[in-house]
TIFIMAR-320155 format. One record per residue: residue number from 0; residue in three letters; chain; x, y, z of N, C-alpha, C, O in turn. Coordinates in Angstrom, 2 decimals, padded with zeros to 5 digits. Last residue first. Layout:
% residues N
<miba seq="NUM" type="ALA" mol="A" n_X="X" n_Y="Y" n_Z="Z" ca_X="X" ca_Y="Y" ca_Z="Z" c_X="X" c_Y="Y" c_Z="Z" o_X="X" o_Y="Y" o_Z="Z"/>
...
This chain:
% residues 52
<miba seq="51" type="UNK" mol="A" n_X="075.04" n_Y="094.47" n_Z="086.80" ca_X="073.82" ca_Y="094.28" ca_Z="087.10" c_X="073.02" c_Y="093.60" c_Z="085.82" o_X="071.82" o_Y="093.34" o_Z="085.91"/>
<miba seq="50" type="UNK" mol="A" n_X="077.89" n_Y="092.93" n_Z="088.14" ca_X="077.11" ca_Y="093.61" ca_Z="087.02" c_X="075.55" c_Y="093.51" c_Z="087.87" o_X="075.11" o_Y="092.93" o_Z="088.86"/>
<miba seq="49" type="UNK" mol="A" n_X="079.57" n_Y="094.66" n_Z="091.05" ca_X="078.97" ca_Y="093.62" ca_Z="089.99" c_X="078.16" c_Y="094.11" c_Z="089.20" o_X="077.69" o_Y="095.25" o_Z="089.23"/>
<miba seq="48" type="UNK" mol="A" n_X="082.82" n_Y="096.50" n_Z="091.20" ca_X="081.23" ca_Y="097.24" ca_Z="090.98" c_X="080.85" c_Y="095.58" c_Z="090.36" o_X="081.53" o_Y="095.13" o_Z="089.44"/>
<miba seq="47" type="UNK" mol="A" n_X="085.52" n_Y="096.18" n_Z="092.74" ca_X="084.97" ca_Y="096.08" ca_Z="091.66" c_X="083.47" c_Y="096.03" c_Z="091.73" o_X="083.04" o_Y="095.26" o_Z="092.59"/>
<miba seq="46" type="UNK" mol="A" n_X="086.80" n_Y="098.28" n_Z="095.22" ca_X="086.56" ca_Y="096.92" ca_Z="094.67" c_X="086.01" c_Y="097.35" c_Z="093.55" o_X="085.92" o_Y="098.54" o_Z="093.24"/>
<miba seq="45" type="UNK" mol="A" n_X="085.98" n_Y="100.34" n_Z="097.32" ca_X="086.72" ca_Y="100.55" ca_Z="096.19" c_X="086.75" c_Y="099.87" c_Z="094.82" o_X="086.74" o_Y="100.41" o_Z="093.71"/>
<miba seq="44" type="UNK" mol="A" n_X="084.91" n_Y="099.15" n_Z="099.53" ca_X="084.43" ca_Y="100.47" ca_Z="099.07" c_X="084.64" c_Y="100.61" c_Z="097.56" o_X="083.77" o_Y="100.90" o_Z="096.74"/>
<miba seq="43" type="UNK" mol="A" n_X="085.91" n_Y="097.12" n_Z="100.58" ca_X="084.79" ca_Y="096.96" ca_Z="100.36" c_X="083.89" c_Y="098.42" c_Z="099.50" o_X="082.74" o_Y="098.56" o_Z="099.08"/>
<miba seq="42" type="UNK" mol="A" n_X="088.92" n_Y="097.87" n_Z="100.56" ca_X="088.22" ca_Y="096.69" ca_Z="099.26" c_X="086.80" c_Y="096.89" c_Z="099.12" o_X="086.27" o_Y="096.90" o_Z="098.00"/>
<miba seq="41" type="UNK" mol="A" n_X="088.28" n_Y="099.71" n_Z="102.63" ca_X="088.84" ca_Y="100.35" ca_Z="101.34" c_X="088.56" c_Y="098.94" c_Z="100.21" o_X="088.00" o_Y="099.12" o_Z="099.12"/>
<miba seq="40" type="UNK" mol="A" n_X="087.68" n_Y="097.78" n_Z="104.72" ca_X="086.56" ca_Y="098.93" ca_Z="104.11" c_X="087.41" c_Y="099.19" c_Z="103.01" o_X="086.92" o_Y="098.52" o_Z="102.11"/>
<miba seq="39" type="UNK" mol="A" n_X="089.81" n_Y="096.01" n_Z="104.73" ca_X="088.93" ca_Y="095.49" ca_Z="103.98" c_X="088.13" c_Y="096.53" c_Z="104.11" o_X="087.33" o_Y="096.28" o_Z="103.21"/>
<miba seq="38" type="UNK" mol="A" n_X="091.70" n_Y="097.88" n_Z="105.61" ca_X="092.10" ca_Y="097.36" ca_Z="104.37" c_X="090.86" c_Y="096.56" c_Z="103.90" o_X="090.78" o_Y="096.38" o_Z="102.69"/>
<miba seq="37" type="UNK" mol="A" n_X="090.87" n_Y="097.89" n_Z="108.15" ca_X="091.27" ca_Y="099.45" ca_Z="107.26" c_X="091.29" c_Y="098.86" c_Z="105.97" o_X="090.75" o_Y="099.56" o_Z="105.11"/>
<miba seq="36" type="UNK" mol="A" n_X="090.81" n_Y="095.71" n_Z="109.40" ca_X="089.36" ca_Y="096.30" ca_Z="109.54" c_X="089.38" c_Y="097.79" c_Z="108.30" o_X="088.46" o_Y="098.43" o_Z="107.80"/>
<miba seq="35" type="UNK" mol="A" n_X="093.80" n_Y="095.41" n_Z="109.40" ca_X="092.49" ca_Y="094.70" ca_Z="108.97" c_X="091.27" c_Y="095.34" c_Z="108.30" o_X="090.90" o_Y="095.45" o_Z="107.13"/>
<miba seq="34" type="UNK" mol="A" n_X="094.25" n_Y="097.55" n_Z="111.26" ca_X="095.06" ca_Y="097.64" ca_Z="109.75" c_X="094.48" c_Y="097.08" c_Z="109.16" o_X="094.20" o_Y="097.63" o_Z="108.09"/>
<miba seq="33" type="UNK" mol="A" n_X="093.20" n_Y="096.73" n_Z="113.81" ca_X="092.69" ca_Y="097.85" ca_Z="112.92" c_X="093.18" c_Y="098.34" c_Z="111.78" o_X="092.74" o_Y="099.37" o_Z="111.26"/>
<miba seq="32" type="UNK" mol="A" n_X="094.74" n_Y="094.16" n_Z="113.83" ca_X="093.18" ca_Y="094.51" ca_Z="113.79" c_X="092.71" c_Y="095.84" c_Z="113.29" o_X="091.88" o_Y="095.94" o_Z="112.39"/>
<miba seq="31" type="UNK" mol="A" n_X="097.47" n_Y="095.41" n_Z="114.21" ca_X="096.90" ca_Y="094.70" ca_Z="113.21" c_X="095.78" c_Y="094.62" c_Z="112.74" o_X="095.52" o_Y="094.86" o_Z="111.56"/>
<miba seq="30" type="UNK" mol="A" n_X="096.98" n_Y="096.72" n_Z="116.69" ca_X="096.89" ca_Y="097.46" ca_Z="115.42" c_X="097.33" c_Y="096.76" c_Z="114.30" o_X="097.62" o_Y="097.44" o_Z="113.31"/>
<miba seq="29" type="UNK" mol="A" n_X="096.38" n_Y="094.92" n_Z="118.34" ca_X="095.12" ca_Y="095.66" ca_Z="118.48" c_X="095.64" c_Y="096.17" c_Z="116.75" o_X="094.89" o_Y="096.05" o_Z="115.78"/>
<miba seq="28" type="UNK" mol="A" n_X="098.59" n_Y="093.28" n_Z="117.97" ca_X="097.50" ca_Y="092.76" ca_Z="117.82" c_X="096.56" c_Y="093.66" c_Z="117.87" o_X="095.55" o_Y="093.20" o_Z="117.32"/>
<miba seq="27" type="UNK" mol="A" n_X="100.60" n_Y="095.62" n_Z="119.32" ca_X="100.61" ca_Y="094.92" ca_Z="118.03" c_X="099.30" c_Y="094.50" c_Z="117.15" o_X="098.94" o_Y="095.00" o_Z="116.09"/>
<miba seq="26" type="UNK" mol="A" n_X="099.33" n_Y="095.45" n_Z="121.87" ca_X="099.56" ca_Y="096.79" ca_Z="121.55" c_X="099.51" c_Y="095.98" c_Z="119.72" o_X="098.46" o_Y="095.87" o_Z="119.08"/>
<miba seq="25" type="UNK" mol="A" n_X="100.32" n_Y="093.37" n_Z="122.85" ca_X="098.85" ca_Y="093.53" ca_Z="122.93" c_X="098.81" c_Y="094.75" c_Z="121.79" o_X="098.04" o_Y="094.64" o_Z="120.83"/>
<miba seq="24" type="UNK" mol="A" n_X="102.73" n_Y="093.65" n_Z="123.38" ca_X="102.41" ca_Y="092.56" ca_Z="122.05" c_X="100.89" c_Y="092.80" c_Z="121.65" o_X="100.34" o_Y="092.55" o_Z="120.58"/>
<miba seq="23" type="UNK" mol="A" n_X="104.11" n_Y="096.87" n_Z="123.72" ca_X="104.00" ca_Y="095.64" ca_Z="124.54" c_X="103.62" c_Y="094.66" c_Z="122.75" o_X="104.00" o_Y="094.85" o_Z="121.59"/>
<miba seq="22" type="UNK" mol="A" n_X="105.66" n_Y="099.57" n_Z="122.89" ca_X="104.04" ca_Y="099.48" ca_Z="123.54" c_X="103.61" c_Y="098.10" c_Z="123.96" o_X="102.60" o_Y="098.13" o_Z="124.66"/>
<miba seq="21" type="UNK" mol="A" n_X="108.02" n_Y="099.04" n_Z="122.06" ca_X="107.91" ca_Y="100.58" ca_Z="122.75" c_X="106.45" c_Y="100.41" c_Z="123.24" o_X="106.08" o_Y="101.24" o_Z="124.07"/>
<miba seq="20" type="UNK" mol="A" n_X="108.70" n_Y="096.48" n_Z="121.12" ca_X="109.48" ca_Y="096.52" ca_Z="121.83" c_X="109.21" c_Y="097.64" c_Z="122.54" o_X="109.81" o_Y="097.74" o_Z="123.61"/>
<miba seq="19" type="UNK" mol="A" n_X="106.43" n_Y="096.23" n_Z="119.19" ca_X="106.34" ca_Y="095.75" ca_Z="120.08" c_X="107.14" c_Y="095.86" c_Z="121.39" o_X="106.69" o_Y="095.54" o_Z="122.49"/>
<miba seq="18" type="UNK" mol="A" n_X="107.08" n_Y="098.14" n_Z="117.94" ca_X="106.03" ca_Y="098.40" ca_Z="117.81" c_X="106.13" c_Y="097.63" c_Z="119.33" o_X="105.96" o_Y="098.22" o_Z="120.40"/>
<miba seq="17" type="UNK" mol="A" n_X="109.51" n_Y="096.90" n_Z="116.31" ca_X="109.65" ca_Y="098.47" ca_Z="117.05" c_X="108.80" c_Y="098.74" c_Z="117.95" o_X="109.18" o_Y="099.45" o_Z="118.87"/>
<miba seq="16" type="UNK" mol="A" n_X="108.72" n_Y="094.66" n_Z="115.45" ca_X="109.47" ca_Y="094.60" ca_Z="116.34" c_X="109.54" c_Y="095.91" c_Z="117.25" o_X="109.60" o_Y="095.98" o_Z="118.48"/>
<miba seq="15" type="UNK" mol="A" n_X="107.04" n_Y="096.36" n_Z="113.32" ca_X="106.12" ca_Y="095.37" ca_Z="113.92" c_X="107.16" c_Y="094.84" c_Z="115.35" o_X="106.51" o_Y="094.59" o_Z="116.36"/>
<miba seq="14" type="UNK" mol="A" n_X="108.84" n_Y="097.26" n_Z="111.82" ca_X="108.23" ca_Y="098.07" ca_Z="112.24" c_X="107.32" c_Y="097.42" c_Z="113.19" o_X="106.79" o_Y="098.22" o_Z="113.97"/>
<miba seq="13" type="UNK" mol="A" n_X="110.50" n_Y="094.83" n_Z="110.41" ca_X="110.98" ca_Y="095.86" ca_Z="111.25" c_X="110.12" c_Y="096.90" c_Z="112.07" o_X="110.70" o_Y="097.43" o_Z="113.02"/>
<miba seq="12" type="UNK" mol="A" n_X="108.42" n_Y="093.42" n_Z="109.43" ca_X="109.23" ca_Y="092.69" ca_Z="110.76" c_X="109.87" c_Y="093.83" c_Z="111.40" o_X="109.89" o_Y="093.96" o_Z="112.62"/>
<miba seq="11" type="UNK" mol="A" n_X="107.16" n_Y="095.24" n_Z="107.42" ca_X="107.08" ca_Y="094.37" ca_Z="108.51" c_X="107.25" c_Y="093.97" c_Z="109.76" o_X="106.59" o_Y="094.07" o_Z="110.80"/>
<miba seq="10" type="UNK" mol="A" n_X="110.11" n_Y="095.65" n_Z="105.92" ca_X="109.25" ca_Y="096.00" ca_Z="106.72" c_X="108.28" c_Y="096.09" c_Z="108.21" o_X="108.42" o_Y="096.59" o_Z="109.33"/>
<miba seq="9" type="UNK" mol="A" n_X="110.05" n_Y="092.59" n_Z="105.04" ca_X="111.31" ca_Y="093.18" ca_Z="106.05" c_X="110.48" c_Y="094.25" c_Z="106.59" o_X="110.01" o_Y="094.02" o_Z="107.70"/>
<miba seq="8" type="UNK" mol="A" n_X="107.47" n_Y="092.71" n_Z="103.48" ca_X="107.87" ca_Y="091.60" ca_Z="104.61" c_X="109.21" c_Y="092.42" c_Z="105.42" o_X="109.00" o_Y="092.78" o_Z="106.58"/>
<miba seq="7" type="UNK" mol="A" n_X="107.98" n_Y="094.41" n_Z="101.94" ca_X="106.63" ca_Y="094.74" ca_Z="102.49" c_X="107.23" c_Y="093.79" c_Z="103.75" o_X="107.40" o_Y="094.25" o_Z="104.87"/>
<miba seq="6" type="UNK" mol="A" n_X="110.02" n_Y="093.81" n_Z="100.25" ca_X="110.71" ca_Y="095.31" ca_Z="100.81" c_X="109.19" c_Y="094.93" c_Z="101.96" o_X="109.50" o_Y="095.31" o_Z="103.09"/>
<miba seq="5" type="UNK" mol="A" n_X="108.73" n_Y="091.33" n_Z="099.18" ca_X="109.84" ca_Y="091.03" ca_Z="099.83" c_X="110.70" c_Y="092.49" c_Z="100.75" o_X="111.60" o_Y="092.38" o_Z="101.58"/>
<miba seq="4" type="UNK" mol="A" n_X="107.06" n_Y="092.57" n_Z="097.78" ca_X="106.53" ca_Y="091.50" ca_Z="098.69" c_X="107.72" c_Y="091.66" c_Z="099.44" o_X="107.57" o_Y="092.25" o_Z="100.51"/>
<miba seq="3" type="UNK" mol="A" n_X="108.72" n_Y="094.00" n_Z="095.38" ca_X="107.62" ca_Y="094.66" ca_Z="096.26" c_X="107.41" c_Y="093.64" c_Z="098.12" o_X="107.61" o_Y="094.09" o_Z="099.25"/>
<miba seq="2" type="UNK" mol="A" n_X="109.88" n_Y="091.86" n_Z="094.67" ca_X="110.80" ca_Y="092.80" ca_Z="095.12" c_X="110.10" c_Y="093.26" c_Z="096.19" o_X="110.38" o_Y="093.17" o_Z="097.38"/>
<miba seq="1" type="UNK" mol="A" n_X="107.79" n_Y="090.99" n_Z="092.72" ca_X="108.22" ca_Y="090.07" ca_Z="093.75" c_X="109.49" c_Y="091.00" c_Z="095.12" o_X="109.72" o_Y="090.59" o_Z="096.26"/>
<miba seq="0" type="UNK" mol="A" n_X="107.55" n_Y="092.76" n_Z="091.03" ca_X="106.49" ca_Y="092.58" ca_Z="091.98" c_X="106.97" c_Y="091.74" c_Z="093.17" o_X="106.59" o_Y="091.84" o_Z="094.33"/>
């Protein structure tokens, strides 16, 4: 698992440099935000059901 974190971080940095170096920094920050906004509907959808 720890492997996992560590291939996710280089990643990351590599695709997040690419990102910035072909569309600016603004460009980055918008699609972080919408990687955000992607990852918490899929928790908010997916997640665990409370009891009733």
């Amino acid at each position: 698992m720890v492997a996992t974190f560590q291939v996710a971080i280089a990643l990351g940095a590599v695709f997040g440099g690419l990102l910035v170096d072909h569309t600016g920094v603004a460009s980055a920050f918008a699609h972080c935000g919408a990687a955000t906004l992607l990852a918490a509907s899929v928790v908010f959808l997916r997640g665990p059901k409370q009891a009733e």
